[in-house]
N, C-alpha and C positions, 0 to 999 in steps of 0.2 A: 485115091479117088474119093473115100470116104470124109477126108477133109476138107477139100474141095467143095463137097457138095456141102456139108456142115456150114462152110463159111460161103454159101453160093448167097449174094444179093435178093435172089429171089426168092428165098425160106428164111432172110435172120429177121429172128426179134418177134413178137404178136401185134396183132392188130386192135382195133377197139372192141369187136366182139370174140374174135375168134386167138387159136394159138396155132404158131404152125410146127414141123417138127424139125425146129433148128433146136443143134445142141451147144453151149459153150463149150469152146474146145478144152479140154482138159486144163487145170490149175490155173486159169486166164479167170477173167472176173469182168462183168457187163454191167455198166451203170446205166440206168433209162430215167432220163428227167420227164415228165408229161405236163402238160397246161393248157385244162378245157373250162372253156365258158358251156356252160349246160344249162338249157332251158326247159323250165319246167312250165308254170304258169306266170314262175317272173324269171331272170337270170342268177346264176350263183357259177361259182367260180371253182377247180379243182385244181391243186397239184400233187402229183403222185413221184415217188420215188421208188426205185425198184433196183435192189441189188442181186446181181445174179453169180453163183461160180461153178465151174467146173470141176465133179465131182471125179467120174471118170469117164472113157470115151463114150458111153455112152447115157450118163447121169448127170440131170443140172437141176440147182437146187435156188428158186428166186424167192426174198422177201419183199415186200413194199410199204411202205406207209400213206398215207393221203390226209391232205389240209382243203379244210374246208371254209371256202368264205362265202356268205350272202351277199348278192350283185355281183358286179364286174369290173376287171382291172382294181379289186381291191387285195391287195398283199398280205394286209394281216391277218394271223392264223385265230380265224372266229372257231374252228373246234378241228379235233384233230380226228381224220376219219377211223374206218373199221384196217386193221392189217390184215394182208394175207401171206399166205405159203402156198408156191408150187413149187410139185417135185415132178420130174421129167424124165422119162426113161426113152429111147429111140430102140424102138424093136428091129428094124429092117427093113431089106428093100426087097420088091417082088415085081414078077412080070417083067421080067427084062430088065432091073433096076427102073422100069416105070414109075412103080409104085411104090411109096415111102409110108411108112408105118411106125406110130409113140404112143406111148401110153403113159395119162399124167392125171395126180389129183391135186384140184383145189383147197386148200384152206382159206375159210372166210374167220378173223376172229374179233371177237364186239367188243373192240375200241372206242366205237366211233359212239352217235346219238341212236338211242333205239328207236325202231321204226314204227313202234306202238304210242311211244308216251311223246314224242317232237316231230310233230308231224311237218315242220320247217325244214328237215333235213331228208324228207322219204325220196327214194330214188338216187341219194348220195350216199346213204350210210343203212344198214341195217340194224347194226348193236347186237346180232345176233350169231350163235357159230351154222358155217355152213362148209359142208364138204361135196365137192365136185369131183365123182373119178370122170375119165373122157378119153376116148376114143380119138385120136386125131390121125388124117391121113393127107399126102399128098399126091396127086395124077401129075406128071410133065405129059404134057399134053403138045401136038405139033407144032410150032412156028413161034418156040420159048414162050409159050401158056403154060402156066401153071396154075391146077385147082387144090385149093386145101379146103378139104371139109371137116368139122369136127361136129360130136356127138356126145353129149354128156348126160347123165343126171345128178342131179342137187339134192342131196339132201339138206335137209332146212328144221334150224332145232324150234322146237314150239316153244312157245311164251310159258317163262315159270314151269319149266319142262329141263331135266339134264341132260343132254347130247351126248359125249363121250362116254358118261355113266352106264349105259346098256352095253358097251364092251367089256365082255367078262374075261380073264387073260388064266387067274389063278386056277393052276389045275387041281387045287385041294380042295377046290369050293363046290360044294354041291350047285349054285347058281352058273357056272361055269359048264358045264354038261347040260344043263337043263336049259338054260337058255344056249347052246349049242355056241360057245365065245360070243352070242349078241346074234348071231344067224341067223335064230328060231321067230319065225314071224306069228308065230302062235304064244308065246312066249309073255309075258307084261312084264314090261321093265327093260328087254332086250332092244339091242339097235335097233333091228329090223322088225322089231314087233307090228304088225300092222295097223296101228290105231297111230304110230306116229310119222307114217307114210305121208298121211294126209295134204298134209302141205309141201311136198317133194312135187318137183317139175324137172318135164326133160328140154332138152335146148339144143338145136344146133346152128350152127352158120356154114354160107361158103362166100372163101373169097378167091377171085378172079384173078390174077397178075401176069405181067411179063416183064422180062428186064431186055427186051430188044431196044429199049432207049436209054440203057446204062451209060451214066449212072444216076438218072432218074428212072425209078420204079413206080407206075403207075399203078390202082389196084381196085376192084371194087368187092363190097362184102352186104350180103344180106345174115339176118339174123332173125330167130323165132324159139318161140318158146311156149310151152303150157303146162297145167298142170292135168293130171287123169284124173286126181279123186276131182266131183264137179258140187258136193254135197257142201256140207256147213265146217267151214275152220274160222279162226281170230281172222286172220288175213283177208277172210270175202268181201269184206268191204272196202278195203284198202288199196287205193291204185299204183301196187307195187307189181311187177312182176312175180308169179304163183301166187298170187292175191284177184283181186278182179279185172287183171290186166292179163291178156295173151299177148307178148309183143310182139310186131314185126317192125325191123327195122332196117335202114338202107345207110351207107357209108361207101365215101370217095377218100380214099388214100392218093399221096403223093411225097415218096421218098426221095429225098440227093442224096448219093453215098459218096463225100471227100474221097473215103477209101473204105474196102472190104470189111475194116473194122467202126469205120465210124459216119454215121448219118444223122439226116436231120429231117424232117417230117410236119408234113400239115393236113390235117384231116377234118371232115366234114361227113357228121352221121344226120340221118332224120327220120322222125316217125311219120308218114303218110297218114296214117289212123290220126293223129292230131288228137290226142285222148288227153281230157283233162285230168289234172294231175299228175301225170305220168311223162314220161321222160317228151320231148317235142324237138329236139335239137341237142347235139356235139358238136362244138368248133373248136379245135386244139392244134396244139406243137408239139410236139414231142424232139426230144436228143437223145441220142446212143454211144455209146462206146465200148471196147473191148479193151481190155487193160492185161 
């Protein structure tokens, strides 16, 4: 049963804002091609690549890279964006196997143009490290609905600021107690120190789905986000998201799946807000496969 639902059409693979808690089944491997035109104040073009494997039944480990081009329908790789890492763990089901429950973090790492000094590239690339843990859950909901909701926050390294550096590991080290491993939000110099809060925002989305027209998967996904601190950081003027941007934003999914391992996908997100500078439009493809 547990495989089953691992490989159900209705949970594989993430959406554009959200993740849902599909796992790669054990020692098998997930390639995801993506290709979005993104409209900012003019168009620019994304492809993202993303390898996934199965670590064990219930651990999946995905990397990506992204190419980034100015305009559209242009191929050649004008810069190469930021890479990330997730790591995926599937906790369990509850409520009568209703309810599905994962828990996963982000890695953002600055490959790509930084979001301070090229401002031609903001809302495609950051240049900066960023770590998302997140909460994600799914409801099977009556008449094959399915809601996955997820709940994150971001931490977000500050400009000519160290990020991993306030993780303290060594137990011989007096900074290692004192800053509590990076814990102590009182702390300067520690992760969680609270002066590098600042710029950290929380996010969630839900998306809608059903596979009663298998094997097209219809789906819809809202997304939001803000930041708490409301005071002065590098970012406030910047219309990036956790900068002077709260986004909301709205996405149509539509999956074929040939078969249980391999799809193909067209999607369409928009921001209503129409906020200059900031994101205004997703129009993509995406490919899947399990290997």
């Amino acid at each position: 049963m547990a495989l089953i639902f691992l490989l159900s059409p209705a949970v594989q693979s993430s959406w554009l804002f959200s993740d849902t808690i599909y796992t790669i089944p054990e020692s098998e491997i997930e390639i995801v091609f993506e290709t979005d035109f993104v409209q900012v104040d003019s168009f620019f073009q994304r492809e993202k690549l993303t390898a996934g494997i199965g670590i064990l039944p219930s651990l999946s480990i995905w990397l990506e890279m992204s190419f980034l081009h100015q305009g559209a329908m242009t191929f050649r790789a004008n810069r190469v964006g930021d890479m990330g890492l997730r790591i995926w763990y599937y906790i369990g089901d509850y409520l009568k196997d209703s309810l599905h429950m994962g828990f996963q973090v982000r890695f953002n790492f600055p490959t790509g143009p930084e979001v301070y000094d090229d401002p031609l590239w903001r809302n495609l690339s950051l240049g900066q490290n960023e770590m998302t843990p997140a909460l994600v859950f799914q409801l099977d909901l009556p008449r094959r609905l399915f809601l996955h909701i997820n709940t994150a926050y971001t931490f977000r390294q500050e400009r000519n600021s160290p990020f991993y550096g306030g993780i303290s590991l060594n137990p011989i080290s007096g900074k290692t107690w004192s800053r509590v491993f990076g814990l102590n939000p009182g702390s300067e110099g520690a992760f969680f120190y609270y002066k590098n809060l600042k710029n950290d925002y929380f996010s969630s989305s839900l998306v809608l789905n059903t596979d009663r027209f298998y094997p097209l998967i219809p789906a819809f996904e809202v997304y939001g986000s803000f930041r708490p601190y409301r005071g002065s950081i590098v970012e406030k003027d910047l219309a990036i998201e956790g900068g002077s941007i709260d986004p909301f934003l709205m996405a149509l999914h539509v999956r074929f799946f040939f078969s249980r391992d391999v799809y193909v996908a067209l999607r369409c997100a928009v921001n209503p807000l129409w906020q200059k500078g900031y994101l205004r439009g997703i129009y993509g493809f995406s490919c899947s496969g399990i290997f």
